[in-house]
N, C-alpha and C positions, 0 to 999 in steps of 0.2 A: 702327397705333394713332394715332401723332402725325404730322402732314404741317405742313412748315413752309416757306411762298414766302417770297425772303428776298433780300438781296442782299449783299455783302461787306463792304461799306462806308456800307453804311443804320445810322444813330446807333440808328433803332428795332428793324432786327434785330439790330443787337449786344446790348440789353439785354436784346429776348427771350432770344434765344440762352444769354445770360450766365446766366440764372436757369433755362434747360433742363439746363446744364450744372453748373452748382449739385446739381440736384438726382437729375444723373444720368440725365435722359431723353432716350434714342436718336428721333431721329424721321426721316424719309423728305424729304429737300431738296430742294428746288427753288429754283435759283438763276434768276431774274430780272436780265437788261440791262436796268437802268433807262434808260441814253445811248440804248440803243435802242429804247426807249420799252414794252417788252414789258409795265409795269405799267399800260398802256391798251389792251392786246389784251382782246377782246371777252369769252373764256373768262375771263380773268382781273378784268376788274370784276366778271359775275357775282359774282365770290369777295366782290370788294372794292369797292364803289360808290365809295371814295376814291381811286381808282388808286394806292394806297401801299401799302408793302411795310412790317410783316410781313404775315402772313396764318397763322394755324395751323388746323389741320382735326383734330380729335379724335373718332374713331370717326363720322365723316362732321359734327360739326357743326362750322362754320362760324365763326371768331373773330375781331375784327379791332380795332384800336388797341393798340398793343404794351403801355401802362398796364394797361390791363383781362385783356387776354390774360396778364402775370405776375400779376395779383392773380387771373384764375382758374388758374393753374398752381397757384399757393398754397393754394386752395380745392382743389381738385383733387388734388390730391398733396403733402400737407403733411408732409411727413416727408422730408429735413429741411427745416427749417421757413426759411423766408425772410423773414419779420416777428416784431418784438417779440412776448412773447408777452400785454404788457398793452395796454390799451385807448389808454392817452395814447403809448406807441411808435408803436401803427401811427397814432393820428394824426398822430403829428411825421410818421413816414414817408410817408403823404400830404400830407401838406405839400411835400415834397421833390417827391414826383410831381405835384402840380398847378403848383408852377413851372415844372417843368421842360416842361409841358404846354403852359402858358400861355405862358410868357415865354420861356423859353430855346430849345424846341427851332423855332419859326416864326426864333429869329432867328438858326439853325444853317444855316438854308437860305441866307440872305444872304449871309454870310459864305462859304458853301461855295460858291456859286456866282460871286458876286464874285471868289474868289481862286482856290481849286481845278479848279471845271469850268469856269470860264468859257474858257481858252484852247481845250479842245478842244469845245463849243460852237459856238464862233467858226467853226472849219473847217467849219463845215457852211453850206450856202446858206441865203439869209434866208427862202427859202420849208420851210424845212425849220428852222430856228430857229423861225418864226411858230408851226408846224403844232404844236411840242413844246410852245410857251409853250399855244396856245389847246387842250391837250386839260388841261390843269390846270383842273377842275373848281371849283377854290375861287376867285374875284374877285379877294380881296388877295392870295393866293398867285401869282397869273399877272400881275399888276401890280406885283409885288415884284419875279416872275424876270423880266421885259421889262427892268426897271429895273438890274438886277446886270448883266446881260446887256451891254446897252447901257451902262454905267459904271463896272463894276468898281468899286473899293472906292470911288471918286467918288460913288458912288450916294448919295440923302439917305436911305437907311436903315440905312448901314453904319454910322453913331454910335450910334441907340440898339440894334441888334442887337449891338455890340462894350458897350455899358453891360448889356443882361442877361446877357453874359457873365462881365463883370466882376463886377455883384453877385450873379451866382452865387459865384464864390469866394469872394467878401468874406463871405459866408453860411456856406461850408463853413469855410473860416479858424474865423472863430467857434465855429462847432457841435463843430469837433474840437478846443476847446482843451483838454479833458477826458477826453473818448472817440477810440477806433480806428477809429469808422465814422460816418456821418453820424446814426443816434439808436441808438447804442449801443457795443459790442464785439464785435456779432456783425454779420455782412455781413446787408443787408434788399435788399428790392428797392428802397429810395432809394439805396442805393450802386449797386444794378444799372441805376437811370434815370441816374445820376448820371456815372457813367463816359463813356458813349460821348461826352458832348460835353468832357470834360475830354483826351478822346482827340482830339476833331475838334481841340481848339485844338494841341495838339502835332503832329499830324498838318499843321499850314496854317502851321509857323513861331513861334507864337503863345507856346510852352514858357516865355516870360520873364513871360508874365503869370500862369503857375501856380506857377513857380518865387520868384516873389515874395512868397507865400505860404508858411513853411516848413512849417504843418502839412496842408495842402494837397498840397502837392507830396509829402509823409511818405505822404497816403494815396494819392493815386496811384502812386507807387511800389509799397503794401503790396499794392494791389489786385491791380498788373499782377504780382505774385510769385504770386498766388492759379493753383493750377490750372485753373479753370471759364475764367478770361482766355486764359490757353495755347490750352486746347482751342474755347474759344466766338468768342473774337478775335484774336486772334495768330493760328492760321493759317489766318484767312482775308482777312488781309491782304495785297493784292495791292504787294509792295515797288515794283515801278516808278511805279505811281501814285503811291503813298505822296513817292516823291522828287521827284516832279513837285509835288504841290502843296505839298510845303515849299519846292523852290527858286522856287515863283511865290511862297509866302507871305514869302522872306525878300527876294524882288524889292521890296514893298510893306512891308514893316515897318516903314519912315521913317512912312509915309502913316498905318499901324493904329496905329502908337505916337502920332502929332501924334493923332488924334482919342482915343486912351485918354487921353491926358493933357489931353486938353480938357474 
């Protein structure tokens, strides 16, 4: 019924996932090597003309942007329910998803690549770095990753990709000085957009800039106690990675802290 192309550590299949498992839906996986480029094999654009992972397939049709894909889970199988159930909730909660659309998740890729992938990257020949930059379909996306690639957190996009980070929290600080979740008491799919990049930053070393937040850091914590996190993210967290791109992210911390503080 459900078929879902996906990877471990993709910010956008984790919130798929996050919101499958919310609501209790088993579906058919397919995990995708992104490093080894399988989200531009020829079967697989078919699926996805973005070469990007998620991908779900429901009774053969065809899904794609992980945003749209949980708001049609929602539609779809609304019981239980993962949005407000008044008009002005789900638009706070869109509000949450078009940030995180816009601003936060293009500058996830920066950061991720800058710090996390970029050393194993590197191991490959430049004829084989090139090939992976130029099947990146989108212009500023492939002119981003040349750029991380070639200067790690030097790069001149690691400032304001580290500032939509930042005023991402400065945002949720806010939003939860009242409530448990980001528009409300009950988990929506703006807590389910919202998570994986609050994970990418713990994941790359980053932990002090959430931690400096205490309601912030309060929902992350409440989140990661949540079952759907266990079963949708935790275990498909690969630990060796996971140690690698903390200890490259605590290698640069001098570097991410001088520009947060700039």
């Amino acid at each position: 019924m459900l078929e879902l192309y996906h990877h471990f550590l993709s910010t956008c299949s984790q919130k798929v996932r996050l919101v499958l498992a919310e609501k209790g839906l088993t579906y058919e996986s397919h995990m995708l090597d992104l490093m080894a480029g399988e989200q531009h094999a020829e079967e697989y654009v078919k699926l996805n003309p973005g070469h990007v992972v998620p991908t779900l397939v429901h009774d053969g049709r065809v899904l794609i942007e992980s945003t749209l894909i949980n708001e049609y889970l929602e539609d779809a199988f609304p019981d239980p329910s993962c949005a407000p159930a008044d008009a002005a909730g789900r638009h706070a909660m869109r509000l949450w998803t078009k940030r995180i659309d816009g601003q936060v998740h293009p500058s996830a890729g920066v950061i991720t690549f800058a710090i996390g992938t970029r050393p194993m990257i590197l191991q490959k020949t430049p004829e084989e770095i090139e090939a992976q930059v130029q099947a990146i379909p989108d212009p500023a996306r492939r002119a981003a990753r040349r750029s991380v690639i070639d200067h790690g957190v030097k790069a001149p996009e690691m400032k304001s990709a580290l500032g939509a980070f930042v005023a991402m929290l400065d945002a949720m600080e806010a939003a939860l000085a009242d409530q448990a979740f980001l528009v409300g008491d009950a988990f929506s799919l703006a807590d389910a957009c919202v998570l994986p990049y609050a994970l990418r930053l713990d994941h790359l070393a980053m932990t002090p800039l959430i931690d400096a937040r205490p309601r912030a850091a309060a929902w992350f914590t409440r989140i990661k106690e949540r079952a759907s996190y266990q079963e949708a993210v935790a275990a498909f967290v690969p630990q060796p990675v996971v140690d690698a791109f903390q200890a490259q992210g605590k290698a640069v911390w001098a570097d991410v802290e001088g520009l947060v503080s700039s």
